[in-house]
Structure formats: C-alpha cells, structure tokens
CHARMM-style PDB file with segment names, atoms N, HN, CA, C and O in Angstrom:
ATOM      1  N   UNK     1      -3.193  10.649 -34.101  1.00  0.00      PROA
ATOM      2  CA  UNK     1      -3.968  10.608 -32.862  1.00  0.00      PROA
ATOM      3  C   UNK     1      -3.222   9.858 -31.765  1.00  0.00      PROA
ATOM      4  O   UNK     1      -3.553   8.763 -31.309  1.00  0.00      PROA
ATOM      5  N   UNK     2      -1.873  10.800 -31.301  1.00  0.00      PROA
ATOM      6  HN  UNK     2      -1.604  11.689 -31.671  1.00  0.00      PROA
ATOM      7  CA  UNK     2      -1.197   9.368 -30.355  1.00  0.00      PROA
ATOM      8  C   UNK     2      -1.256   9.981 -29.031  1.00  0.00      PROA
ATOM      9  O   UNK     2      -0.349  10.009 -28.198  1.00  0.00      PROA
ATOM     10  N   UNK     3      -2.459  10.481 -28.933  1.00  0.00      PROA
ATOM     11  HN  UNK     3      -3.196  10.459 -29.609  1.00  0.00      PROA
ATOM     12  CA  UNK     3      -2.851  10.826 -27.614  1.00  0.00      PROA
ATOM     13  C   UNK     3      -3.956  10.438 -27.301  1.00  0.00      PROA
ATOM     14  O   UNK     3      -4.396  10.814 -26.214  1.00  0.00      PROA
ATOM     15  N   UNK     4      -4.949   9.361 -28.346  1.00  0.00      PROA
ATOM     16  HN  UNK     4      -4.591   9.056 -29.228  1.00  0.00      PROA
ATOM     17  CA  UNK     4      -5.932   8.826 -28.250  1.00  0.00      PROA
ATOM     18  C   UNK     4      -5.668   7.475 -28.085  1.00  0.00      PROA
ATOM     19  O   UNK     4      -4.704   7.033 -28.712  1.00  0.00      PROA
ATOM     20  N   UNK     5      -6.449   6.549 -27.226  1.00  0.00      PROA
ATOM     21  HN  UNK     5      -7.232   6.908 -26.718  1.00  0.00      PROA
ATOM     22  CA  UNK     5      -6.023   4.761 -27.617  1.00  0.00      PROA
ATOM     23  C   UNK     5      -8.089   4.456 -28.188  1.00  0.00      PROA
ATOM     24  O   UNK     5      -9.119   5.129 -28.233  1.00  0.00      PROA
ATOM     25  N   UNK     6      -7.756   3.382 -28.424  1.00  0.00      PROA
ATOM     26  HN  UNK     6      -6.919   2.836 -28.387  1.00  0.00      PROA
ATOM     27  CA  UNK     6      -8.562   2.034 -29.359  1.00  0.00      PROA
ATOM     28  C   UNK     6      -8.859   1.192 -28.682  1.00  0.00      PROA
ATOM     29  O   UNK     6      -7.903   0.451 -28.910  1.00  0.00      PROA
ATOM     30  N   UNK     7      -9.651   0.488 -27.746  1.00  0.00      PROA
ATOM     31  HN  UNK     7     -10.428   1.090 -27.561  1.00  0.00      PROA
ATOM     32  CA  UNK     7     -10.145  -1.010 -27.217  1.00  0.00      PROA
ATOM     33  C   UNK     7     -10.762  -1.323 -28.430  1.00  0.00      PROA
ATOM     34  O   UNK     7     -11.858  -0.830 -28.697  1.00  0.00      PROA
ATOM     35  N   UNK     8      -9.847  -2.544 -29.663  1.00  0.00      PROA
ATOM     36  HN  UNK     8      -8.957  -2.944 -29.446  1.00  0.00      PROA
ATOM     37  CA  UNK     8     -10.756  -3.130 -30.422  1.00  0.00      PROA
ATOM     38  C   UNK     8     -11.312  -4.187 -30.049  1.00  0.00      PROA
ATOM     39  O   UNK     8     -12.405  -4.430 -30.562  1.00  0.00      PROA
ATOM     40  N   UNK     9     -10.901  -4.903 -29.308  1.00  0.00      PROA
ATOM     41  HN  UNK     9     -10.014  -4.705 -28.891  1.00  0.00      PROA
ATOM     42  CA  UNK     9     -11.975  -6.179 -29.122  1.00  0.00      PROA
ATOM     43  C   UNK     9     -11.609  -6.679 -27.378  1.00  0.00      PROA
ATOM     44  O   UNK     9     -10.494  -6.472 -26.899  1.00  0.00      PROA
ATOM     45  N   UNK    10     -12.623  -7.281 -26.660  1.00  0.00      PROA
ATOM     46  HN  UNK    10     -13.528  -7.449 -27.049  1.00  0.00      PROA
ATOM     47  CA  UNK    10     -12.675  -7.693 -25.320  1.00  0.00      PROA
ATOM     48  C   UNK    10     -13.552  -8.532 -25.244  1.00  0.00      PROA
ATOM     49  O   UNK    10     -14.677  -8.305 -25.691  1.00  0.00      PROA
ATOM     50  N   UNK    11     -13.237  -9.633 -24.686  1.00  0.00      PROA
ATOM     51  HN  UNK    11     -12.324  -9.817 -24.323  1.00  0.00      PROA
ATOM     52  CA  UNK    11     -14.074 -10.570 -24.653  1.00  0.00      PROA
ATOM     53  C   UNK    11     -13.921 -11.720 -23.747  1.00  0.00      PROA
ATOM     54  O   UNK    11     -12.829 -12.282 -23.654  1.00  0.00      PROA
ATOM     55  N   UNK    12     -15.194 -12.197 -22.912  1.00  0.00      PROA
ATOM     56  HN  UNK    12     -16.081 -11.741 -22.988  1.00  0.00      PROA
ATOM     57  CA  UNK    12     -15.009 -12.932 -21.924  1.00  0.00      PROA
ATOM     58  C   UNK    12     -15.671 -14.357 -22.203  1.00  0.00      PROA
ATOM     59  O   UNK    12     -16.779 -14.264 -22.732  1.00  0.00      PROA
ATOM     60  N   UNK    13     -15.161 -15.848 -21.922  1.00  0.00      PROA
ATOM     61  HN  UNK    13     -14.261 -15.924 -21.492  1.00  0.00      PROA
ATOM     62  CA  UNK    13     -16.126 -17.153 -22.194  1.00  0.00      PROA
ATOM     63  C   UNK    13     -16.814 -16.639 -21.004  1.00  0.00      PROA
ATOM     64  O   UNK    13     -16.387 -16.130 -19.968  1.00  0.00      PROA
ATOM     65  N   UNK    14     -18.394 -17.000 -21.577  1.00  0.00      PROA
ATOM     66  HN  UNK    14     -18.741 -17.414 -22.419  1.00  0.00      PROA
ATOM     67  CA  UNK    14     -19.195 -17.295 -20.262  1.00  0.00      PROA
ATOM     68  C   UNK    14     -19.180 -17.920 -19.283  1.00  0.00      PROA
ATOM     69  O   UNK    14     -19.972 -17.795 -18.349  1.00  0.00      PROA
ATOM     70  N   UNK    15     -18.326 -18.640 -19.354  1.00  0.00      PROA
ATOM     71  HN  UNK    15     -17.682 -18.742 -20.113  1.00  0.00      PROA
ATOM     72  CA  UNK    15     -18.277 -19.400 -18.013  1.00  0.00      PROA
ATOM     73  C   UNK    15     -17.428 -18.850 -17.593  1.00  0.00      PROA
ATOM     74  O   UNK    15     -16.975 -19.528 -16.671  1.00  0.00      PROA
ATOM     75  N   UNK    16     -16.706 -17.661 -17.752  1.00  0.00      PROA
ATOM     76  HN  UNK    16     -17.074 -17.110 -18.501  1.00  0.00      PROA
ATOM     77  CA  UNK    16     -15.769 -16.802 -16.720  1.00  0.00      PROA
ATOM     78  C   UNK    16     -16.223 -15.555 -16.039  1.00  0.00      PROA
ATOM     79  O   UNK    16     -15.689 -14.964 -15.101  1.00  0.00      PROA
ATOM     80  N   UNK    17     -17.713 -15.169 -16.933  1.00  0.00      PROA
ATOM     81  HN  UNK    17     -18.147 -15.650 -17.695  1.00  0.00      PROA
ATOM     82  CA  UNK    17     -18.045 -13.854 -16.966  1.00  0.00      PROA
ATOM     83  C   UNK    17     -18.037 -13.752 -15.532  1.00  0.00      PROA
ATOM     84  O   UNK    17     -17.624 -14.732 -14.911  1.00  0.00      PROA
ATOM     85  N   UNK    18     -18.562 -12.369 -14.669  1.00  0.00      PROA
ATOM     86  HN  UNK    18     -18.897 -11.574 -15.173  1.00  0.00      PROA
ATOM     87  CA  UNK    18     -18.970 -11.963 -13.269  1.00  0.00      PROA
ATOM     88  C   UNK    18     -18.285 -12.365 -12.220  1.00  0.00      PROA
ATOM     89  O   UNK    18     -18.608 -12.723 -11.087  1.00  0.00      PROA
ATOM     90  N   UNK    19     -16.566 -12.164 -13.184  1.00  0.00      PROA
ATOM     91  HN  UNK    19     -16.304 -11.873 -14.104  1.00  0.00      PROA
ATOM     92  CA  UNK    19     -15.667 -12.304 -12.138  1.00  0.00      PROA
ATOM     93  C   UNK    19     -14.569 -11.632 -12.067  1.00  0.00      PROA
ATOM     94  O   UNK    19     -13.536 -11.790 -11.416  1.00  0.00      PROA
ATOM     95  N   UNK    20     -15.047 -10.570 -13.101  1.00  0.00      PROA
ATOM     96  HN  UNK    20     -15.886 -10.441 -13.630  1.00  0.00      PROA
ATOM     97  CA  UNK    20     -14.378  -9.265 -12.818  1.00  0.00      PROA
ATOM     98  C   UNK    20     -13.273  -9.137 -13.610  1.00  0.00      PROA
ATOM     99  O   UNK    20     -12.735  -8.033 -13.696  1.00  0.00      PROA
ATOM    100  N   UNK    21     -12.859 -10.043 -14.180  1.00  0.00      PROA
ATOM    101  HN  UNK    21     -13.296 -10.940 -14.110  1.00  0.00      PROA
ATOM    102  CA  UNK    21     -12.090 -10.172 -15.577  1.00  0.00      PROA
ATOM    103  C   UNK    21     -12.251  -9.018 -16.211  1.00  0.00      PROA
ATOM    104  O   UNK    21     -11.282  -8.265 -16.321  1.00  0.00      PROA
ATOM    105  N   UNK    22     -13.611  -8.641 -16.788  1.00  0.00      PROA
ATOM    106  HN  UNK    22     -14.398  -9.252 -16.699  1.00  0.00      PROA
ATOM    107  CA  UNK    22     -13.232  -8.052 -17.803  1.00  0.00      PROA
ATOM    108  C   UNK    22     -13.089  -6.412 -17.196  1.00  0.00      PROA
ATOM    109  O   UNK    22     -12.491  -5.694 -17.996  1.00  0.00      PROA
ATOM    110  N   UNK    23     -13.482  -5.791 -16.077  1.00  0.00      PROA
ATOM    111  HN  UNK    23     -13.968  -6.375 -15.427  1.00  0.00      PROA
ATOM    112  CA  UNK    23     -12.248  -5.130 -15.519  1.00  0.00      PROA
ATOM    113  C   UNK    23     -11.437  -4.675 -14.881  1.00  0.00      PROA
ATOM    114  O   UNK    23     -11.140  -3.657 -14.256  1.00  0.00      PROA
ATOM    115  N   UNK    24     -10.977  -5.988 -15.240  1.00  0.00      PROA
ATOM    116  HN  UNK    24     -11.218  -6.815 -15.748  1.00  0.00      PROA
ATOM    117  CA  UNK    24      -9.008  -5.643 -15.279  1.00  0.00      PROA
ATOM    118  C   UNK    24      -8.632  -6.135 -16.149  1.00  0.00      PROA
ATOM    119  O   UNK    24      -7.410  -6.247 -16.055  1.00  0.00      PROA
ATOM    120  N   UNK    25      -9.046  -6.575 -17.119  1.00  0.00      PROA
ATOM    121  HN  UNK    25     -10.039  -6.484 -17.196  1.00  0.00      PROA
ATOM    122  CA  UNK    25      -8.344  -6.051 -18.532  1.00  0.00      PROA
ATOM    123  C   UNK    25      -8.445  -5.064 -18.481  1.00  0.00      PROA
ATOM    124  O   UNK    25      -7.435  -4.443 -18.150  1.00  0.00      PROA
ATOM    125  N   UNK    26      -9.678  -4.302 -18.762  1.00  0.00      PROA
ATOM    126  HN  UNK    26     -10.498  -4.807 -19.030  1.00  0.00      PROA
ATOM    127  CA  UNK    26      -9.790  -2.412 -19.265  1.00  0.00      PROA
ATOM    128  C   UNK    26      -8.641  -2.302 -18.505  1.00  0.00      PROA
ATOM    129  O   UNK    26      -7.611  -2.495 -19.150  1.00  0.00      PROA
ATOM    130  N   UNK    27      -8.459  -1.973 -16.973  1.00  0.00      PROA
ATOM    131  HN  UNK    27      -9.296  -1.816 -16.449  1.00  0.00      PROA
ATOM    132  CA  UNK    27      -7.724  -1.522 -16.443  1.00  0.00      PROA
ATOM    133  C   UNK    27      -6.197  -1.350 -16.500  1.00  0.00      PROA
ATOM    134  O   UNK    27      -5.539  -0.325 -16.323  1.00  0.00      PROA
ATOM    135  N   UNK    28      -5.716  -2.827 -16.843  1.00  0.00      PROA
ATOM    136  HN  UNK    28      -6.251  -3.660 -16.987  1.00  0.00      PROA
ATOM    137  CA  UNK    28      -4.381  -3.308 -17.990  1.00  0.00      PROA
ATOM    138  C   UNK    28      -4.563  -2.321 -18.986  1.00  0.00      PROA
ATOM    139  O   UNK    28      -3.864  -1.310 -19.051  1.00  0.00      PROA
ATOM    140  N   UNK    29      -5.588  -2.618 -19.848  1.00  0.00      PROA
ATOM    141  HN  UNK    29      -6.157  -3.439 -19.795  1.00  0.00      PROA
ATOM    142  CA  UNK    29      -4.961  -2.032 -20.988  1.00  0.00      PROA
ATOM    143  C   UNK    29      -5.325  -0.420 -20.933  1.00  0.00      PROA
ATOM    144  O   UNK    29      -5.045   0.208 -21.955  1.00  0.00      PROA
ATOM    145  N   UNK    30      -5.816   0.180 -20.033  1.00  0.00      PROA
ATOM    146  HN  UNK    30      -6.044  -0.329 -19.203  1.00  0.00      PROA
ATOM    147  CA  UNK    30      -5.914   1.389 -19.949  1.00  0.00      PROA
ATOM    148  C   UNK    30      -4.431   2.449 -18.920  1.00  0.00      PROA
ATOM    149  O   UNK    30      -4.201   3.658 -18.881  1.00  0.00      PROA
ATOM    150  N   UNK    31      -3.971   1.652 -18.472  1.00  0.00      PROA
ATOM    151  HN  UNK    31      -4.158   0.671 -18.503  1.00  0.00      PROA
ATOM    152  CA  UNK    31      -2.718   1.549 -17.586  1.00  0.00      PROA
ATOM    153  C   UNK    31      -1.720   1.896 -19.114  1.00  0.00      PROA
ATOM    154  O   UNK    31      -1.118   2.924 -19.422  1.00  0.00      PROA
ATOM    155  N   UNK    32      -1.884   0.337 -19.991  1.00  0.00      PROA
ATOM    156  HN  UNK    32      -2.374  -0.498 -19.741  1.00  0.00      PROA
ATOM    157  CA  UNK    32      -0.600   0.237 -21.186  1.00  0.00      PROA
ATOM    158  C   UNK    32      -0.897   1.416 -22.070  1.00  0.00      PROA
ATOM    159  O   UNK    32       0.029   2.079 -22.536  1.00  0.00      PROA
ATOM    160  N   UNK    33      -1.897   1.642 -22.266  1.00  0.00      PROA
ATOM    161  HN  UNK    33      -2.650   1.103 -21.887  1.00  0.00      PROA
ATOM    162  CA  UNK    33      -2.213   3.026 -23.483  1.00  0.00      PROA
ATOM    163  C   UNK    33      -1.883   4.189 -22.933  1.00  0.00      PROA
ATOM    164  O   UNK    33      -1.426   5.024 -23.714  1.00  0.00      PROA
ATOM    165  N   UNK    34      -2.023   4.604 -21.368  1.00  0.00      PROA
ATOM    166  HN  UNK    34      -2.394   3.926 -20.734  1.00  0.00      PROA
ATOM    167  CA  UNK    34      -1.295   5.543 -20.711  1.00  0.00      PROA
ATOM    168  C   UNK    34      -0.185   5.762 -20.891  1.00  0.00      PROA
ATOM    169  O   UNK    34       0.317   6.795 -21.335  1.00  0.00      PROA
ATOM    170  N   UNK    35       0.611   4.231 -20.365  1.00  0.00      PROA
ATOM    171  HN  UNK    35       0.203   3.392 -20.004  1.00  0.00      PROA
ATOM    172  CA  UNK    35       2.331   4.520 -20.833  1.00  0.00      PROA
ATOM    173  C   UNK    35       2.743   4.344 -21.800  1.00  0.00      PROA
ATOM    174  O   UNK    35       3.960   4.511 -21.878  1.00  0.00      PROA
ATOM    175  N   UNK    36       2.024   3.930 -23.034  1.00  0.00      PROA
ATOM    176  HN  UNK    36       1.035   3.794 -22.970  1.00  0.00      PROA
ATOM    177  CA  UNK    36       3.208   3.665 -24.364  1.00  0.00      PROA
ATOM    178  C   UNK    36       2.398   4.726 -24.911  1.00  0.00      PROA
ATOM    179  O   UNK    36       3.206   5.569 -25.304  1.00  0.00      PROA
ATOM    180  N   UNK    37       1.077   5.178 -25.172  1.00  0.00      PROA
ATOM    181  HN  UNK    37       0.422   4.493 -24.853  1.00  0.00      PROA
ATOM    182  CA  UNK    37       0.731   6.700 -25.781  1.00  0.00      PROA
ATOM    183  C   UNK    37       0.824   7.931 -25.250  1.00  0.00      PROA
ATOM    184  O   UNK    37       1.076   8.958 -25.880  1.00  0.00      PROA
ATOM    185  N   UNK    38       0.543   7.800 -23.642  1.00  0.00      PROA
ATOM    186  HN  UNK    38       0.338   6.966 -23.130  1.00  0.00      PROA
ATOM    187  CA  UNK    38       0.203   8.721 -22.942  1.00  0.00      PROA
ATOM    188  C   UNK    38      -0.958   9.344 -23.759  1.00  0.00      PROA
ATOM    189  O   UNK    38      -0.915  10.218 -24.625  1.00  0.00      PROA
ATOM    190  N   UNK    39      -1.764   8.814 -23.365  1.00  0.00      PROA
ATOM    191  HN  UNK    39      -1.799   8.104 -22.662  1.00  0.00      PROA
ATOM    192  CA  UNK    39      -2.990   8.764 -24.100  1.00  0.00      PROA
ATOM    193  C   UNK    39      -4.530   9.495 -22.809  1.00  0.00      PROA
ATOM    194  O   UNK    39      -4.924   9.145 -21.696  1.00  0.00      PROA
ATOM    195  N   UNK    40      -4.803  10.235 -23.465  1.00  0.00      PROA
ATOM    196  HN  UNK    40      -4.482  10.519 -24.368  1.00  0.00      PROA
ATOM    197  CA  UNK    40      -5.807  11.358 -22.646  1.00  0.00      PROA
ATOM    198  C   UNK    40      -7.054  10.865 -22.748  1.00  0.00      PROA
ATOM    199  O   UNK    40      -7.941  11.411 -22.091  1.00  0.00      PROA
ATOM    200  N   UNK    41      -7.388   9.640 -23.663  1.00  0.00      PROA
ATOM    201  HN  UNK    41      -6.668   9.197 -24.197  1.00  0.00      PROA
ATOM    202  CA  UNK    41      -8.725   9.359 -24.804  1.00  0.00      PROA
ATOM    203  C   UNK    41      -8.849   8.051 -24.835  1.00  0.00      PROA
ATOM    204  O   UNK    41      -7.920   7.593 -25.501  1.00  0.00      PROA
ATOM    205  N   UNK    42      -9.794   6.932 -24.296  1.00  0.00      PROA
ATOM    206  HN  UNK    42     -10.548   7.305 -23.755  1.00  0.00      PROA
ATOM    207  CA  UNK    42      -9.844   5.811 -25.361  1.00  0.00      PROA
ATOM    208  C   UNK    42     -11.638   5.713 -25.569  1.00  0.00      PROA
ATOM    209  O   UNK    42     -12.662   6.003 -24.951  1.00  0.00      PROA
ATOM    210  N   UNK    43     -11.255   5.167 -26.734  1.00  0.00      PROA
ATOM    211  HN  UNK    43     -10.423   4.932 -27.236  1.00  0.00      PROA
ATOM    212  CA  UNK    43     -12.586   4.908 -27.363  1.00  0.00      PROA
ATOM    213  C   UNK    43     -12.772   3.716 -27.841  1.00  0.00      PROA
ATOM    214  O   UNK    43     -11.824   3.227 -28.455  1.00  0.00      PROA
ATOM    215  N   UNK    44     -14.048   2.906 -27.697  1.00  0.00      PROA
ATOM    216  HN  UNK    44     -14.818   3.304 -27.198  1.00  0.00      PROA
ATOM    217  CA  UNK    44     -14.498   1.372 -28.061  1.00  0.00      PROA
ATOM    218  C   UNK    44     -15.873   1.375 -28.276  1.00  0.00      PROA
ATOM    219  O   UNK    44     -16.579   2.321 -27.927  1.00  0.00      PROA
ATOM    220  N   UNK    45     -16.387   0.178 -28.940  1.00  0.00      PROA
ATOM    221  HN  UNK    45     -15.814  -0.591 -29.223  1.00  0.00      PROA
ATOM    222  CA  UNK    45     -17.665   0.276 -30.324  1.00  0.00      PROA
ATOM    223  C   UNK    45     -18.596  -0.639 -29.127  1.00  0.00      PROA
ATOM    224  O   UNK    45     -18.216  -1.640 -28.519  1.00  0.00      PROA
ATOM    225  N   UNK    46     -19.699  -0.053 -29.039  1.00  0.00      PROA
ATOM    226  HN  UNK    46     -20.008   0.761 -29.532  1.00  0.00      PROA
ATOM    227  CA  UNK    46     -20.488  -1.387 -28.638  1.00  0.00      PROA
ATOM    228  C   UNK    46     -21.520  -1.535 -29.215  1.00  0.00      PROA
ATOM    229  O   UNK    46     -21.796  -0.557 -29.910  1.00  0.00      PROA
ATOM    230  N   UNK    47     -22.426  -2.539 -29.256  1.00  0.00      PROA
ATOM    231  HN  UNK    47     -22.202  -3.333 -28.692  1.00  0.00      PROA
ATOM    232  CA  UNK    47     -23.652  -2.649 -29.469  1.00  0.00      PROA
ATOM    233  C   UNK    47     -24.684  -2.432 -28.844  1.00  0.00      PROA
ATOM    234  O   UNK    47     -24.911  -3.067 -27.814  1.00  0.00      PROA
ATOM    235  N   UNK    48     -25.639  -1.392 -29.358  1.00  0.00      PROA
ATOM    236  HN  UNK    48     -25.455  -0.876 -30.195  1.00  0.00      PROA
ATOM    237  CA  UNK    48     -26.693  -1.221 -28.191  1.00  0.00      PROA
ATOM    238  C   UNK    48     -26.895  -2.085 -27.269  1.00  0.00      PROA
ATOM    239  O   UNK    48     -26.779  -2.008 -26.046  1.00  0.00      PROA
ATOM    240  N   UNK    49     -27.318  -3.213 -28.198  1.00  0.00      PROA
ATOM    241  HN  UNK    49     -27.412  -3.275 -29.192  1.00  0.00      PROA
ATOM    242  CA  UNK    49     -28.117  -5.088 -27.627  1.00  0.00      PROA
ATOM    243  C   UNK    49     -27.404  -4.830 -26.427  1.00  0.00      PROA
ATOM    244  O   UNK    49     -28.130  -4.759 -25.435  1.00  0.00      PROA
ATOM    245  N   UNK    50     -26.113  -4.659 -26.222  1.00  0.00      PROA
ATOM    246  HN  UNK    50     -25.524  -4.717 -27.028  1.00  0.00      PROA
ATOM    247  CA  UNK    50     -25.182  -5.275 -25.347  1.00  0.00      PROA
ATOM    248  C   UNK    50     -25.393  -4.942 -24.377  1.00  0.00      PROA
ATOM    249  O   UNK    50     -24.716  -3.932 -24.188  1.00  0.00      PROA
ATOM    250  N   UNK    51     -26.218  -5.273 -23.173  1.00  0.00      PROA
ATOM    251  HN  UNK    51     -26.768  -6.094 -23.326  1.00  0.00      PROA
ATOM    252  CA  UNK    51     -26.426  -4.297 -22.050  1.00  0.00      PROA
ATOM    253  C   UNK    51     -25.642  -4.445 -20.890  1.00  0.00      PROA
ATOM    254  O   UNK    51     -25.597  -3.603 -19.994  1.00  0.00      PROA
ATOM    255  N   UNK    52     -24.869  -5.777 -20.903  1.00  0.00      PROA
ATOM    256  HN  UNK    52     -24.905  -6.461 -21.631  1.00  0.00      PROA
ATOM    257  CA  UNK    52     -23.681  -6.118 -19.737  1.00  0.00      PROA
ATOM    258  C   UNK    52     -22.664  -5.251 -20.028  1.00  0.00      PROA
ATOM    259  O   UNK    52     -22.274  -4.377 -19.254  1.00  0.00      PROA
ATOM    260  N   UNK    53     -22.097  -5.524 -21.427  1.00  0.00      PROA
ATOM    261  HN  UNK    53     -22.414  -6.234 -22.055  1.00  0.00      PROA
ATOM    262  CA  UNK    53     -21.160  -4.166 -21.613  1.00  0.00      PROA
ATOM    263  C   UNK    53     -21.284  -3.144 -21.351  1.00  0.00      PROA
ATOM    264  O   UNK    53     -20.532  -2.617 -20.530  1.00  0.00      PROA
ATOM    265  N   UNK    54     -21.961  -2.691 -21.758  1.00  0.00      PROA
ATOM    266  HN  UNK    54     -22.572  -3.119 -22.424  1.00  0.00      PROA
ATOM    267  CA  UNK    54     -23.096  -0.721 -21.533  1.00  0.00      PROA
ATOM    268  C   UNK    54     -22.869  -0.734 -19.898  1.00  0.00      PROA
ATOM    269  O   UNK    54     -22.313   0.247 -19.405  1.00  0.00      PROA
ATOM    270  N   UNK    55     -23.096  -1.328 -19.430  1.00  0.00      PROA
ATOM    271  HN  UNK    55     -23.548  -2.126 -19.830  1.00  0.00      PROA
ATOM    272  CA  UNK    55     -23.263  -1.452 -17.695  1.00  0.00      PROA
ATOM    273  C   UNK    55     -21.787  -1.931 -16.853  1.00  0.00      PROA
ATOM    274  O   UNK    55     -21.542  -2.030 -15.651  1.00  0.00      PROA
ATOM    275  N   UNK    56     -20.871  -2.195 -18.208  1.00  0.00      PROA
ATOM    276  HN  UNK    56     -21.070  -2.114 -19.185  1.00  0.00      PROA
ATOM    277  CA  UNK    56     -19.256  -2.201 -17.171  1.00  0.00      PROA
ATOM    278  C   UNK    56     -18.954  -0.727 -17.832  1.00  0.00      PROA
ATOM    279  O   UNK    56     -18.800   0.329 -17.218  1.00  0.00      PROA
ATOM    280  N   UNK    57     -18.919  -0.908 -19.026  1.00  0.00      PROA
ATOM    281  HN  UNK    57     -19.044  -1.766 -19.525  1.00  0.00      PROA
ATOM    282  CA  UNK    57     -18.496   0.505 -19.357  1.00  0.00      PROA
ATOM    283  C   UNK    57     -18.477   2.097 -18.768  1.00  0.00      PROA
ATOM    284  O   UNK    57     -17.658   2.896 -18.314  1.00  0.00      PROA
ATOM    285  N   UNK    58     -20.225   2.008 -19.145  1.00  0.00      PROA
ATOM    286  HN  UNK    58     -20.890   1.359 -19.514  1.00  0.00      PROA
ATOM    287  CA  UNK    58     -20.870   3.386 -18.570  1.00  0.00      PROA
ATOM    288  C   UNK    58     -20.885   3.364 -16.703  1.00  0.00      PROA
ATOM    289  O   UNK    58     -20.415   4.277 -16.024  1.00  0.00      PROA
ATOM    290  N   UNK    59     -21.422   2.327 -16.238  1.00  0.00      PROA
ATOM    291  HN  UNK    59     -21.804   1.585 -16.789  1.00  0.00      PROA
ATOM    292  CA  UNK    59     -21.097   2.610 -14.620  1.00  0.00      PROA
ATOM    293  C   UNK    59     -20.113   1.908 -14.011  1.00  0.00      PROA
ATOM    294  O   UNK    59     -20.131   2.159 -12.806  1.00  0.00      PROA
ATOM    295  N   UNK    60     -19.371   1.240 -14.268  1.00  0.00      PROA
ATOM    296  HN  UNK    60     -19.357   1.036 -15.247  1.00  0.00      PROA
ATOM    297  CA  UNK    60     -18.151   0.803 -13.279  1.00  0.00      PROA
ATOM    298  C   UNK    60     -16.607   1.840 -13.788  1.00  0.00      PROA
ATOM    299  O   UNK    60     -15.694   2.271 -13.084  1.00  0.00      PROA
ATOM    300  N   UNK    61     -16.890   1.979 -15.512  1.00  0.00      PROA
ATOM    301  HN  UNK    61     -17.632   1.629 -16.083  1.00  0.00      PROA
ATOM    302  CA  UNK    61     -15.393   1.990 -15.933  1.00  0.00      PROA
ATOM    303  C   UNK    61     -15.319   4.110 -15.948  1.00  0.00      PROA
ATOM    304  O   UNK    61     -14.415   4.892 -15.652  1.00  0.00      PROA
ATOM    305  N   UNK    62     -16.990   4.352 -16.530  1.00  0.00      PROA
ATOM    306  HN  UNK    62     -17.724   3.717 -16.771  1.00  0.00      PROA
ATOM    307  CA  UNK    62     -17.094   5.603 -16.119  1.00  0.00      PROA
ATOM    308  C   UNK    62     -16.765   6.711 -18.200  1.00  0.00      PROA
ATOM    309  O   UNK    62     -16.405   7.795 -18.659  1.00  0.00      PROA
ATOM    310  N   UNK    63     -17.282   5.233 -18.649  1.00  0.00      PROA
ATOM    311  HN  UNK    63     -17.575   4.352 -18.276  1.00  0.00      PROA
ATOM    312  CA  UNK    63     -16.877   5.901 -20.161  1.00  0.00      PROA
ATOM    313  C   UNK    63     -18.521   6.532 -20.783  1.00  0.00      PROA
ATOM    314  O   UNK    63     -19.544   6.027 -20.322  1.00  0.00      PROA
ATOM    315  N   UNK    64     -18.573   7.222 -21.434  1.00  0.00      PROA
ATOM    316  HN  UNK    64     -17.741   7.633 -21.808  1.00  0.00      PROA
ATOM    317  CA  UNK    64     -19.521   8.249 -22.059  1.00  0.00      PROA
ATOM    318  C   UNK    64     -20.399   7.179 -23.369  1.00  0.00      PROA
ATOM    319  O   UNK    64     -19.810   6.283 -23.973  1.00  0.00      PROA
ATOM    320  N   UNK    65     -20.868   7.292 -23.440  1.00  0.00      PROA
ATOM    321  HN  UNK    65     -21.347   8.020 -22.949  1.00  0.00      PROA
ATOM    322  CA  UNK    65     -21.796   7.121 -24.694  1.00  0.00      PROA
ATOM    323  C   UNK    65     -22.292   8.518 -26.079  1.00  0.00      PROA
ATOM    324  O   UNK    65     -23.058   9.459 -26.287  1.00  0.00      PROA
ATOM    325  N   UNK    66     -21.169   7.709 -26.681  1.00  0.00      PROA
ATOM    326  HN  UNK    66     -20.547   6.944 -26.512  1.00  0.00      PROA
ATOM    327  CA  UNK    66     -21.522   8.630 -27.943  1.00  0.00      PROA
ATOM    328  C   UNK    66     -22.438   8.249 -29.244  1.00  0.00      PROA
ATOM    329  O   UNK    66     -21.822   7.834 -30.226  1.00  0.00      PROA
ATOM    330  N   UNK    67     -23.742   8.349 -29.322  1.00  0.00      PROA
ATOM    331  HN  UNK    67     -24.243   8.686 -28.524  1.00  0.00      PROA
ATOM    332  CA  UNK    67     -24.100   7.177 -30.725  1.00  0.00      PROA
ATOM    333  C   UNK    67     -23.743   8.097 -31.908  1.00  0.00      PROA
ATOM    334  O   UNK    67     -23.809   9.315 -32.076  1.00  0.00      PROA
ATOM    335  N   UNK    68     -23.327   7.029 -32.685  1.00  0.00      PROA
ATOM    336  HN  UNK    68     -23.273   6.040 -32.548  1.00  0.00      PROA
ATOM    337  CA  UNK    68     -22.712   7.063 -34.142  1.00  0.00      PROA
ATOM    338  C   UNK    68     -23.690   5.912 -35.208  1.00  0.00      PROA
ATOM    339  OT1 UNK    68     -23.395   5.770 -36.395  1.00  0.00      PROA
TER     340      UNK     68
END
C-alpha cells in the first residue's frame, strides 16, 4: 500500500491546544507522505468521544468518516 499513508498518533498538551498546532502537523505530515510515498490516501483511527478531533478532521482538514 505505498500509495496509502497512516497518521498513527497526534497529540496536543492542553495547554497548547487552539493554536493551531495540530494543523500543521497534519499538514507537515501530509506534505511528507506526499513526497516520500506519493501517497493519494491517508487514513487515521479516532474515537467517536473525540469531538475536537472529529471537528479538525472532518471540517477544517476535509477527511471522510468511515465507521469500522
């Protein structure tokens, strides 16, 4: 699958959160999986609970929700 990438883990201390950190990481590492896979695909796990994530993901970053 080396046209797919992996976000396994991301994570912000709270006392940094809502400052946009977390993306530009995605953005970094969606930039690096471009150029070292050239990668068409990434995929990452969340937890329902998680609704800050769900809400960078699905409306800022523009990624799909698949439940598994």
């Amino acid at each position: 699958y080396l046209d797919r990438g992996h976000i396994t883990s991301l994570s912000i201390l709270r006392t940094h959160r809502r400052l946009g950190l977390a993306s530009k990481l995605m953005n970094y590492a969606h930039d690096s999986i471009d150029k070292i896979q050239n990668a068409n695909f990434v995929s990452l796990h969340v937890r329902v609970s998680n609704r800050a994530a769900l809400g960078l993901y699905k409306d800022k970053l523009g990624y799909e929700v698949h439940l598994v």
